[in-house]
C-alpha positions in Angstrom: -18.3 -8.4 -75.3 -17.1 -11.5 -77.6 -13.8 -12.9 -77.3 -12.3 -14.5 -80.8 -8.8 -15.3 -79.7 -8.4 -17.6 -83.3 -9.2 -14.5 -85.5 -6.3 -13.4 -87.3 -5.3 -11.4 -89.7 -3.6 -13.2 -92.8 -0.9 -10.3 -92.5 0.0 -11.5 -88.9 0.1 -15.7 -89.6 3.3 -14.8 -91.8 5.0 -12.6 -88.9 4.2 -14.2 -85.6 3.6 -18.2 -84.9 -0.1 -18.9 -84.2 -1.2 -21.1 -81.3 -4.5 -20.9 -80.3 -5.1 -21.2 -75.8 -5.5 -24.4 -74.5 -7.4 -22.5 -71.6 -8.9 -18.7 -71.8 -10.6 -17.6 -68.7 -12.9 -14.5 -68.5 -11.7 -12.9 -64.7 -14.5 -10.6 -64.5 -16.2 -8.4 -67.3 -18.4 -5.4 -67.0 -19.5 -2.7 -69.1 -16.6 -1.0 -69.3 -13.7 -3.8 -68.5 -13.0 -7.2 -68.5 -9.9 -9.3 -67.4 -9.1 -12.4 -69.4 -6.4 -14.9 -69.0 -5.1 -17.0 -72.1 -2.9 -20.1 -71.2 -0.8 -21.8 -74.3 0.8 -25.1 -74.5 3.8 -24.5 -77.0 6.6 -22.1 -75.8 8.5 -19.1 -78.0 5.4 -17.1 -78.7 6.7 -13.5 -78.5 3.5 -11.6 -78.4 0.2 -13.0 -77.8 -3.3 -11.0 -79.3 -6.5 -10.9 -78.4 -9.0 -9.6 -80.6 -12.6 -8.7 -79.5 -15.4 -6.5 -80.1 -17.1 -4.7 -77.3 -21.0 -3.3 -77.3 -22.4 -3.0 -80.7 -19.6 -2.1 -82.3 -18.9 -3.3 -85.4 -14.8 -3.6 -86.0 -12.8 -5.9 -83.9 -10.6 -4.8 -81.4 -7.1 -5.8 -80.2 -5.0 -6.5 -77.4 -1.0 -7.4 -77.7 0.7 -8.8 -74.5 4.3 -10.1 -74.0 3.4 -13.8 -72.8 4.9 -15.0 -69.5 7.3 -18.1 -69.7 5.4 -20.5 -67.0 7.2 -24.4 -67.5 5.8 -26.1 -69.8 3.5 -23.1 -70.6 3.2 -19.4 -71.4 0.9 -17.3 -70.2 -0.7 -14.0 -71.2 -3.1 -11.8 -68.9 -5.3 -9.1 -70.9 -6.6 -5.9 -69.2 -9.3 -4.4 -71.2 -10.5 -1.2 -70.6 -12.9 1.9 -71.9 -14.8 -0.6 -73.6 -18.4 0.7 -74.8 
């Protein structure tokens, strides 16, 4: 699995702010799952995405989480499941 957190498309920078993580942690992956934790410095994000493509698949896949408000940070925590 790759992770590409900065990936986005154009269509999205004019809708949501962009911040890229100051810290993205990988909890555990295995061939079918994988647990990641993105932390963000700037507050007022309202959805956070995580794109990613798992196996040898060829199209990116995403992720949307409401980020948690956690002074002077937000956090987001991705559960990623059937991957292949």
């Amino acid at each position: 699995m790759s992770i590409r957190p900065d990936v986005v498309a154009g269509f999205w920078r004019t809708i949501f702010p962009i911040a890229h993580p100051i810290l993205l942690v990988v909890g555990y992956c295995t061939t079918t799952t994988a647990k990641v934790l993105a932390v963000f410095a700037s507050g007022g994000l309202r959805v956070a995405r995580l794109l990613y493509k798992a196996g040898a698949q060829e199209d990116l896949n995403y992720a949307d989480v409401v980020p948690q408000h956690c002074p002077p940070y937000q956090m987001a925590s991705f559960a990623l499941e059937h991957l292949v």
